[in-house]
C-alpha positions in Angstrom: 33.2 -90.3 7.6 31.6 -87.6 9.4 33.6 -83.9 7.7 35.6 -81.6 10.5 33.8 -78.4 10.7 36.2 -75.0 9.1 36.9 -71.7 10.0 34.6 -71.5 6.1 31.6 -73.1 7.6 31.3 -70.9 10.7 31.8 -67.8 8.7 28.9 -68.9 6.6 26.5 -69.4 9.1 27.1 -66.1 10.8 27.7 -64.2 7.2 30.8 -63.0 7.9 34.4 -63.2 6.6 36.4 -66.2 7.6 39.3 -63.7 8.1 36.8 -62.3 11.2 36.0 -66.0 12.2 40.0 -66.9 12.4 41.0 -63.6 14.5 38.8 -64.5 17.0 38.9 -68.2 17.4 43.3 -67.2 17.5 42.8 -65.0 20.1 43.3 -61.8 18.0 40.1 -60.8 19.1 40.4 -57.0 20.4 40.4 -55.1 17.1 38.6 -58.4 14.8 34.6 -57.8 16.2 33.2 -56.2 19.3 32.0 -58.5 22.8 28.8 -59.3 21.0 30.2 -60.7 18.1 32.9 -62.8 19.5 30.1 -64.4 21.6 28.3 -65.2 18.2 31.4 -66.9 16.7 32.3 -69.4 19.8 28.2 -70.0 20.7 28.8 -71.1 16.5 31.9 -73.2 16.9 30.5 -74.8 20.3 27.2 -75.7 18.0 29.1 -77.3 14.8 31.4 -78.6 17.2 34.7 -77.2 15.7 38.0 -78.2 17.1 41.1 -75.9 15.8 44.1 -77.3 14.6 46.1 -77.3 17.8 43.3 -79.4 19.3 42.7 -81.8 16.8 46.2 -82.7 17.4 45.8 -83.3 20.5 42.8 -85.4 19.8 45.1 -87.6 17.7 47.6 -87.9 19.7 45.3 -88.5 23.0 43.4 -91.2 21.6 45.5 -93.2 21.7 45.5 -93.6 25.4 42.6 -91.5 26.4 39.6 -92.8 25.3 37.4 -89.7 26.0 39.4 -87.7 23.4 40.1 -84.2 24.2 41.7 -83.0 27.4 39.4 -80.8 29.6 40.2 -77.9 32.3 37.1 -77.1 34.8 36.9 -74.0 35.6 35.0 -73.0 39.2 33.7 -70.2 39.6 33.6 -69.2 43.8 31.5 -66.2 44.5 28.1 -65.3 46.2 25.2 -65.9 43.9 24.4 -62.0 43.8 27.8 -61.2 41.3 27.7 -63.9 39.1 26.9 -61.9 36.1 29.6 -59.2 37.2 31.5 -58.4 34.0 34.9 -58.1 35.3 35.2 -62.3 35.6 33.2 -62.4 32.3 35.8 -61.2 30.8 38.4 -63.3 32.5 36.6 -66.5 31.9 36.0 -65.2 27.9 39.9 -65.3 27.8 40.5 -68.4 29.7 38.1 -69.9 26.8 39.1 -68.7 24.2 43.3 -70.0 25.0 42.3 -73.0 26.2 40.7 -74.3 23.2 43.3 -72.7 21.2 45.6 -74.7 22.7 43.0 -77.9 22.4 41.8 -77.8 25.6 38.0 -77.9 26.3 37.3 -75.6 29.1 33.9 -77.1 31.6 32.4 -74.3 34.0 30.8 -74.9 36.7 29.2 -71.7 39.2 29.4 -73.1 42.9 27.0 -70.6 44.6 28.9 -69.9 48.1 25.9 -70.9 49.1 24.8 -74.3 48.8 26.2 -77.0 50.2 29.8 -78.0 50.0 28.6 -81.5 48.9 27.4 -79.8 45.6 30.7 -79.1 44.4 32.1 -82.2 45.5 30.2 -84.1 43.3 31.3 -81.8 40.3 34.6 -82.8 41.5 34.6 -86.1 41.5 32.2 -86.7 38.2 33.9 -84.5 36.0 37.4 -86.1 35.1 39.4 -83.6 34.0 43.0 -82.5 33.7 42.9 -79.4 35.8 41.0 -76.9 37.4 41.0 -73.3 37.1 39.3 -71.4 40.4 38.2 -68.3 39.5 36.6 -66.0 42.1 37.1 -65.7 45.7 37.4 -69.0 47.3 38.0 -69.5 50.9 40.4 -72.6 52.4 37.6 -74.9 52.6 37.0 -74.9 48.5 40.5 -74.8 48.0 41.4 -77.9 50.0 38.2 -79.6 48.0 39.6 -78.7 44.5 43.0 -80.0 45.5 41.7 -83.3 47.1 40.3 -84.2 43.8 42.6 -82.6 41.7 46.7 -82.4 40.7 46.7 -79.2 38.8 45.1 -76.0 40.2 45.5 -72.4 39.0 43.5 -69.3 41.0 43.2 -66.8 39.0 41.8 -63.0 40.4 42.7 -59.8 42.0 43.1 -60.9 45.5 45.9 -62.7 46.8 44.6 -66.2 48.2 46.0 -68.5 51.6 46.4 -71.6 49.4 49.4 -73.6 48.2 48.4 -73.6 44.7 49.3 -71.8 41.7 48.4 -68.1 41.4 47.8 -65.6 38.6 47.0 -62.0 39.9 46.9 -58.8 40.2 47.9 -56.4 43.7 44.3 -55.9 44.8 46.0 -54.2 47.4 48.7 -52.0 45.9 45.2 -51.4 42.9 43.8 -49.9 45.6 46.3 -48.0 46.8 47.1 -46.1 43.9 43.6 -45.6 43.6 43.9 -43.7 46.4 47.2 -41.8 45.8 45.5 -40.3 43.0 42.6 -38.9 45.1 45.4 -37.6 47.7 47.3 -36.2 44.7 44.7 -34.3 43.4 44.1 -32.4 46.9 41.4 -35.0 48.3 41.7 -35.5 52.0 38.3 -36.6 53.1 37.9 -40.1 51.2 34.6 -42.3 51.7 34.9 -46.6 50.7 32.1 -47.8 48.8 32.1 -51.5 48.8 32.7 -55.1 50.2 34.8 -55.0 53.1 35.1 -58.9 54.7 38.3 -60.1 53.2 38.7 -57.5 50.7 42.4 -56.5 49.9 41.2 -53.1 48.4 39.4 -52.0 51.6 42.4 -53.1 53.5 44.4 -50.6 51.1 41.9 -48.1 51.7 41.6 -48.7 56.0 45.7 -48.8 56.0 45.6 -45.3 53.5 43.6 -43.7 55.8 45.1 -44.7 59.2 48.4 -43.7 57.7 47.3 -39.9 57.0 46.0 -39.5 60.6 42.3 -41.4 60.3 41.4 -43.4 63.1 37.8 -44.6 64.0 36.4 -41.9 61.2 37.6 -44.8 58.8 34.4 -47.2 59.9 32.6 -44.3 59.4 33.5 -43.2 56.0 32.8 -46.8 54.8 29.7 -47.2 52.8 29.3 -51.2 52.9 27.8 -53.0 49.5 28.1 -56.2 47.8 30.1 -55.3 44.0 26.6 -54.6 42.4 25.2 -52.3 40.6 22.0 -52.2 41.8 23.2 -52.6 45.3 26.0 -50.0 45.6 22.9 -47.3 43.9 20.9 -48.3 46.6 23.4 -48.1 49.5 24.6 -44.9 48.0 20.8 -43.1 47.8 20.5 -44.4 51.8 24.1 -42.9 52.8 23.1 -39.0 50.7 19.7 -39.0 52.6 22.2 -38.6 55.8 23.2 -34.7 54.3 27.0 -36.4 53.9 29.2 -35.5 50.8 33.0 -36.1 50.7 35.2 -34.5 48.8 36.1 -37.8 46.7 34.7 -41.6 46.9 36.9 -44.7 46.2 34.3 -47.8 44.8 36.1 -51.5 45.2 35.3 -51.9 42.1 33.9 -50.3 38.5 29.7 -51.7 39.4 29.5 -50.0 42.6 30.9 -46.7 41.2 29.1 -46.5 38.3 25.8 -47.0 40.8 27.4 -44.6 43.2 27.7 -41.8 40.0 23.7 -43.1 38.8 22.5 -42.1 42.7 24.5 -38.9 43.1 23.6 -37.6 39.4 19.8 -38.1 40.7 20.8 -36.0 43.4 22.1 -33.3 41.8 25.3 -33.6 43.0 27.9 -32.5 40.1 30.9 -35.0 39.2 33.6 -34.1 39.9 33.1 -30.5 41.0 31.5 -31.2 44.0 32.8 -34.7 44.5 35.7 -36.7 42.7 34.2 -40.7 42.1 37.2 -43.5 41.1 36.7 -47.6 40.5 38.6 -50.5 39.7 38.5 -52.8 37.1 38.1 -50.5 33.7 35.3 -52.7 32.4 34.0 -51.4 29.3 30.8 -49.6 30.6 33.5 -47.1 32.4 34.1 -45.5 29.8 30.4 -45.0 28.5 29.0 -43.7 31.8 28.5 -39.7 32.1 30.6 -38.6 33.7 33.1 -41.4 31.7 34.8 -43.2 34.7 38.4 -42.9 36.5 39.3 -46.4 37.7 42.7 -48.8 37.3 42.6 -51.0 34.9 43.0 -54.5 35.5 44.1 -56.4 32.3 41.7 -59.0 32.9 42.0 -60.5 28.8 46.0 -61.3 30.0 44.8 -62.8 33.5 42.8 -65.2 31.9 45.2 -66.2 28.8 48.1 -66.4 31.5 46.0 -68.6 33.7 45.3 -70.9 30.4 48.6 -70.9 29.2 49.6 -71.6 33.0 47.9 -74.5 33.7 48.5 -76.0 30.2 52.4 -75.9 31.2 51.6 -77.3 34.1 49.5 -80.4 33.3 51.9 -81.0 30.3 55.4 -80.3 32.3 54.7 -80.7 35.8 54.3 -78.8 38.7 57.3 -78.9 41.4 57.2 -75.4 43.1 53.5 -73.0 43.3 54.0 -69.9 41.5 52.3 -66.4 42.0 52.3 -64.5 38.9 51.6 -60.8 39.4 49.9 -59.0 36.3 50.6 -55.5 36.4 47.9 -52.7 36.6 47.3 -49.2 35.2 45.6 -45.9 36.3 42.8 -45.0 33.7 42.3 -41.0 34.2 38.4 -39.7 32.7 36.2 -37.4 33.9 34.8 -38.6 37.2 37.9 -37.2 39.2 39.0 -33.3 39.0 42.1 -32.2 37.8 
């Protein structure tokens, strides 16, 4: 009989204390190891094929009327092909992980590329049997009809607020925005540029209706620097938009990437943060607080998103599901040194 891998045997293989190992894999992962060595332990347990306790319940109790075992959530991730790497849903989908399997669910993740052709991620659909699905991203009407066609149990999980009759775990894009913005305004900022996505964005809407509000009318579509939420794109957009001999006094970024390329192009530039202008994100990802200046921005609790989402969807597949629900996550301003006092 082949022997269950331990907690023991994946601490062995990485050389480290099964105390670490059991932290991690029980979701007490903030102060056990850092990013990198979290991913060590579940690339480990994934390899030896461990199943925790919880699951292995499961499995013995499943078996005997599902013959493929252990009960699996897919997890589809909707965006444009250009921010699949963007830390912020990393971090999200790390947590979704991580509470699924604690609670002996195996989580399967599948990237549909906005892209490609609907038919792609139909046949996901309809291959993969699972128990429910998880959308994380931006989806728009079409994927979420698709999801549900195939699918009982669906939980979005994200920062925008979605037009779909399915279960929701968020946080206020909008009202993140917004306060955002107040604490530009309350720091003596008038003049505020956007730097970011703006086609169905809640947080430019925040930042359109902010602006309108205090008097701003067509100088709005002109103090909007348009970028997708990368790095590498918001630098670039932001080099283009200094060339034009344009600085205002502060610069709200729809999310932590594009300011922390906005601060990268106006450091180059000479252009002193936040004397001469005030710079504030969203998200709090952890290179915020590393970049120089260290960056102002509202933190989204993106570790509870995705354990609320897990925990969600578990309820839901092993309770029912009568009524959607949107769960709102609450949100926090992070003060550093990229806005003036």
């Amino acid at each position: 009989m082949e022997k269950n891998t331990t907690l023991k045997d994946i601490a062995e293989k990485l050389g480290i204390s099964v105390s670490t190992v059991s932290r991690v894999i029980n979701g007490n992962s903030v102060k056990a190891a850092n990013f990198k060595l979290q991913d060590k332990i579940w690339q480990t347990a994934k390899e030896l094929n461990y199943v925790p306790n919880t699951a292995a319940q499961l499995l013995k109790r499943s078996r005997e009327t599902d013959r493929d075992g252990l009960r699996t959530i897919a997890c589809v991730f909707a965006r444009a092909d250009t921010d699949q790497s963007d830390p912020f849903f990393s971090e999200i989908s790390r947590a979704l992980e991580t509470e699924l399997l604690r609670q002996g669910f195996i989580m399967k993740y599948s990237i549909y590329n906005k892209g490609l052709p609907q038919s792609v991620l139909e046949t996901f659909l309809k291959n993969e049997k699972v128990d429910g699905v998880i959308i994380l991203g931006r989806p728009d009407k079409k994927i979420i009809n698709l999801v549900c066609k195939y699918n009982k149990y669906v939980v979005y999980v994200g920062l925008n607020k979605i037009d779909g009759d399915i279960d929701q775990v968020i946080c206020d894009g909008y009202e993140a925005g917004m306060l955002a913005l107040k604490h530009l305004e309350g720091i003596g900022i008038r003049k505020i540029f956007y730097l970011g996505e703006t086609k169905s964005e809640a947080r430019y809407k925040a930042y359109k209706d902010f602006m309108r509000q205090r008097g701003f009318g067509r100088e709005v579509d002109d103090y909007t620097i348009e970028s997708s939420f990368r790095l590498q794109t918001a630098y670039d957009k932001m080099k283009i938009f200094l060339n034009k001999g344009v600085l205002p006094e502060g610069l709200f970024c729809g999310n932590d990437l594009a300011a922390l390329g906005a601060i990268k192009a106006l450091t180059e530039e000479n252009i002193k943060i936040p004397k001469d202008i005030s710079v504030i994100g969203i998200d709090d990802i952890a290179m915020a607080g590393f970049s120089v200046p260290m960056l102002t921005t509202v933190s989204i609790p993106k570790e509870q998103l995705g354990k609320k989402a897990a925990k969600f969807i578990v309820d839901r597949i092993l309770n029912g599901n009568d009524i959607n629900v949107i769960m709102m996550i609450p949100f926090k301003l992070i003060i550093r040194e990229s806005t003036r006092k």
